[in-house]
C-alpha positions as CSV (number, residue, x, y, z in Angstrom):
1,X,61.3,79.9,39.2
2,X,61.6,77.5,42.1
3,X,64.0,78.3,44.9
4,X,66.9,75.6,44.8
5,X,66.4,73.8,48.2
6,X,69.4,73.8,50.8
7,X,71.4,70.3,51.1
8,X,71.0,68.4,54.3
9,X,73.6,68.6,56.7
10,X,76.2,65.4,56.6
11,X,77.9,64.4,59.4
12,X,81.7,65.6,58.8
13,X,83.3,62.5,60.1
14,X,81.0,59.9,58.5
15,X,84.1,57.3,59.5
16,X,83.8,58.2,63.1
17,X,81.0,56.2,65.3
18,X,78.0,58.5,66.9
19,X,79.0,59.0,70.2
20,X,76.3,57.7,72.6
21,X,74.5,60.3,74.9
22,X,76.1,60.5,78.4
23,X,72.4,61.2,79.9
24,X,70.5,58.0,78.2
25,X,73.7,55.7,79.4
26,X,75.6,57.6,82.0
27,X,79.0,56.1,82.8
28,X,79.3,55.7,86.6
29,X,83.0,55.7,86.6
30,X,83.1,59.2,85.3
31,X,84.9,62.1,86.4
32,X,82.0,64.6,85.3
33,X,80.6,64.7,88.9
34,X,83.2,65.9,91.1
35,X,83.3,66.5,95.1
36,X,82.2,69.8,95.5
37,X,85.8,70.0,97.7
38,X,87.2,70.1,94.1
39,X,85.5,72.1,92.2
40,X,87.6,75.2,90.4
41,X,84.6,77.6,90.8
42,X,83.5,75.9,94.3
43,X,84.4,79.5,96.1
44,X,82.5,81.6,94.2
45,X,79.1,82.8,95.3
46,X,76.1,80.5,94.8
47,X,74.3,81.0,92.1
48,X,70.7,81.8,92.2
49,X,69.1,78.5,91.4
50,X,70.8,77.1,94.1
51,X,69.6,79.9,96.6
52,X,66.3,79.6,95.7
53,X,66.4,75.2,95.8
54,X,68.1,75.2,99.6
55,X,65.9,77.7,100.4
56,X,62.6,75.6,99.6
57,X,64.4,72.0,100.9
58,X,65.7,74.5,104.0
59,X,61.7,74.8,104.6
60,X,60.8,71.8,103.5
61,X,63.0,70.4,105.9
62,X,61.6,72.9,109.0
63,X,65.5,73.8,109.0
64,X,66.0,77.5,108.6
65,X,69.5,77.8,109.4
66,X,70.5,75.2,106.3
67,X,70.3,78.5,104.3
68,X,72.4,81.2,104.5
69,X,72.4,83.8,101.7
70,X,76.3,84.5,102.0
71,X,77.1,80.7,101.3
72,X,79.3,79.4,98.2
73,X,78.9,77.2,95.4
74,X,80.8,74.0,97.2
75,X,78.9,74.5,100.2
76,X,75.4,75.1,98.8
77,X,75.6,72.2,96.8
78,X,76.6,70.2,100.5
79,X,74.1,71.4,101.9
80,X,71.5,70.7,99.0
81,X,72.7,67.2,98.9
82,X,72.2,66.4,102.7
83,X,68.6,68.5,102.8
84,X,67.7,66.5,99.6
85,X,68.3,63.0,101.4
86,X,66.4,64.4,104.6
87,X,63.3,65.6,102.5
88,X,63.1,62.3,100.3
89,X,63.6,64.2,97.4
90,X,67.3,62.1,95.8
């Protein structure tokens, strides 16, 4: 006896349009990039992708003292940004 074979998924609201995908068509007045001055979570600790990133642009750069391990989210991603610009890499 052959196993009855499971329905295809349907889209739930078949009346609603697909929404299109923010990363093939971003939107560039968009508030989904925010200062890192405004951030909720900018206080917090950075986290460890961002330690290890500055710490490769802060040598890539031959500036050492762009990293410092007690540094925040807000001000990692600062300090990111600028190191990114002076390293080509934006």
């Amino acid at each position: 006896m052959a196993k009855a074979q499971p329905k295809k998924a349907q889209r739930q609201h078949k009346d609603l349009p697909e929404a299109e995908n923010p990363k093939a068509n971003p939107d560039p007045t968009s508030n989904r990039i925010k200062d890192p001055e405004d951030w909720v979570t900018g206080d917090e600790p950075m986290t460890g992708a961002q330690a290890s990133y500055l710490k490769t642009l802060s040598e890539q750069a031959h500036d050492p003292d762009a990293y410092a391990p007690d540094l925040d989210k807000a001000e990692a991603s600062k300090r990111i940004d600028q190191l990114r610009q002076e390293t080509g890499r934006s």
